[in-house]
C-alpha positions in Angstrom: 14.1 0.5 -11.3 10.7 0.6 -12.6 9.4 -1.1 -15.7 7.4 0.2 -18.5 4.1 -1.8 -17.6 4.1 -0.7 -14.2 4.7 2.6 -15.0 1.9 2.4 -17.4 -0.4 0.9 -14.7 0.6 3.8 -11.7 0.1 6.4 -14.9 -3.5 5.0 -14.9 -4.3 4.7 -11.6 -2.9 8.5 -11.2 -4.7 9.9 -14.7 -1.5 11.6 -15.0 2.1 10.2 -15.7 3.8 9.9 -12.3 6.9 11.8 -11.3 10.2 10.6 -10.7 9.7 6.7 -9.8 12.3 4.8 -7.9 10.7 1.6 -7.9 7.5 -0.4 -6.7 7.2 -0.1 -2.9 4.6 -2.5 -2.3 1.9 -4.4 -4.8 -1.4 -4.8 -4.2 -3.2 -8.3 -3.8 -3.6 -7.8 -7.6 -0.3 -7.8 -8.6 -0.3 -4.0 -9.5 1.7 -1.4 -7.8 -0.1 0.2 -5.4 2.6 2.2 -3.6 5.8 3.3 -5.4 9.1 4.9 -4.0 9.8 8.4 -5.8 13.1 10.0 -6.0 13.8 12.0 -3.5 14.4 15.1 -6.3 12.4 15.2 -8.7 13.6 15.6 -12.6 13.4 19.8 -12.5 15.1 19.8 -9.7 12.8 20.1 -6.9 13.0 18.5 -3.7 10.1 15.6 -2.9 10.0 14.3 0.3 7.3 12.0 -0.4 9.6 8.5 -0.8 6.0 6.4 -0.6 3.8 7.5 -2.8 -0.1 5.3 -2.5 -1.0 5.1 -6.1 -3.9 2.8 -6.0 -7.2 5.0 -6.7 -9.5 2.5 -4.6 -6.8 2.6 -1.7 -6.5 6.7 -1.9 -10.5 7.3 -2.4 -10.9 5.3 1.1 -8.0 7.0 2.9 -9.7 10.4 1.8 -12.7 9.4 3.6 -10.8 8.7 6.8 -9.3 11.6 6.9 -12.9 13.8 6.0 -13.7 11.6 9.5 -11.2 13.4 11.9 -9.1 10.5 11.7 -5.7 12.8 11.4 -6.9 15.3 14.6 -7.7 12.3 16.3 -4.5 10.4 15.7 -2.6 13.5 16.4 -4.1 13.8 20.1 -3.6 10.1 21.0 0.4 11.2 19.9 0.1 13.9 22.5 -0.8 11.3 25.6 0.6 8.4 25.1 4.5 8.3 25.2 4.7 4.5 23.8 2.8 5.6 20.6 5.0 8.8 20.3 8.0 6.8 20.5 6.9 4.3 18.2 5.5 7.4 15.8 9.1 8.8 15.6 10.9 5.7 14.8 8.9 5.1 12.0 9.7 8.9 10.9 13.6 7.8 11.2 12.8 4.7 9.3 10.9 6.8 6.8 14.4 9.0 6.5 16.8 6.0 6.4 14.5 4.4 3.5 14.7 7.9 1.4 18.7 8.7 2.4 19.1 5.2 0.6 17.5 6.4 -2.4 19.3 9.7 -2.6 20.2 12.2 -0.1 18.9 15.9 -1.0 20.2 18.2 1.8 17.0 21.0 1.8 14.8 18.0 3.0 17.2 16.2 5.5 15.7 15.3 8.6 12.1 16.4 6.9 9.8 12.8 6.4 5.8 13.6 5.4 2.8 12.6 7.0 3.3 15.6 9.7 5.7 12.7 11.1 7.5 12.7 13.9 4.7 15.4 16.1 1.6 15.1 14.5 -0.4 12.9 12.0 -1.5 15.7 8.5 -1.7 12.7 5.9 -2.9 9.4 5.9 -2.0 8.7 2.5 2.0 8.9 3.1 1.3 6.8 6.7 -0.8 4.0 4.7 2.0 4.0 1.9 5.0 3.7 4.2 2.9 0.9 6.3 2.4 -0.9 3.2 6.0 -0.4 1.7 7.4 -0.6 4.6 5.4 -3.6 6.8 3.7 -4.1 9.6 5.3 -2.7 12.8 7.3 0.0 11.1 4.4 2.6 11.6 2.0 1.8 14.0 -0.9 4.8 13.2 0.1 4.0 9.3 -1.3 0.2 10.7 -3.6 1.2 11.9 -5.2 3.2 8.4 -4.1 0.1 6.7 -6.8 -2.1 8.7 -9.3 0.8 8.5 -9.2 0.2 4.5 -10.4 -3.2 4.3 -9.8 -5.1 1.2 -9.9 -2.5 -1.0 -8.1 -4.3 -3.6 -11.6 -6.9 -3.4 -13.3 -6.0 -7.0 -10.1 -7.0 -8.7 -7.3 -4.8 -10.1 -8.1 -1.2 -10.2 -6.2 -0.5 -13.5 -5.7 -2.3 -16.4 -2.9 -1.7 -18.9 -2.3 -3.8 -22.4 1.3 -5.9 -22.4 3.4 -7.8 -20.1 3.6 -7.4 -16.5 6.9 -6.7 -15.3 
């Protein structure tokens, strides 16, 4: 479950109120959110398989870059000749589906994680969020965008909300 002050925070760093929050994934260095879990329906009814969700602006703006830079085309070919990093790409897709089945199991998006996972690499936002959420080793390309950001989270929190943290 989710508190009101970090919903408030993610709803700032989003400029929008966020959608169907499970929980805080991962915090930043900060002490704000900077990934949450999402239900794996949302409240109309439609099917989300995005469980990680990177919510930090700083965090997003620099994985944008990354992938303006070819890093997803790049990624995707390095998937397509080396075995070891295949192998380890698709077991972070099952870990990615065993972390949303616990949430909730919605049977139009069974099997289906996000991030182009398990063949090819089409966001670096969802890799970075399920590195983060999810720890080092789980998703080694999603490592490797989380190095690429630096300390992003350097200038001090990137939202501020009034009340108590929860």
């Amino acid at each position: 479950m989710i508190g009101a002050h970090d919903t408030a925070v993610v709803e700032a760093q989003l400029g929008r109120p966020p959608r169907s929050l499970h929980e805080v994934a991962h915090r930043c260095p900060c002490g704000n959110p900077d990934v949450v879990a999402t239900e794996p329906r949302l409240e109309d009814g439609t099917p989300f398989p995005t469980a990680f969700y990177l919510t930090c602006p700083r965090a997003a703006s620099r994985v944008g870059t990354l992938e303006a830079s070819g890093l997803m085309q790049e990624m995707t070919q390095r998937l397509a000749t080396a075995p070891a990093l295949a192998e380890a790409y698709h077991g972070a897709h099952q870990a990615y589906l065993r972390f949303r089945e616990s949430i909730g199991r919605v049977p139009e998006i069974a099997g289906v994680s996000a991030g182009g996972m398990p063949d090819r690499v089409k966001c670096l936002h969802v890799l970075a969020g399920q590195a983060l959420a999810q720890g080092p080793g789980v998703n080694p390309l999603g490592d490797e965008v989380v190095d690429l950001l630096g300390d992003y989270w350097a200038p001090g929190p990137c939202a501020v909300v009034d009340g108590e943290p929860d």
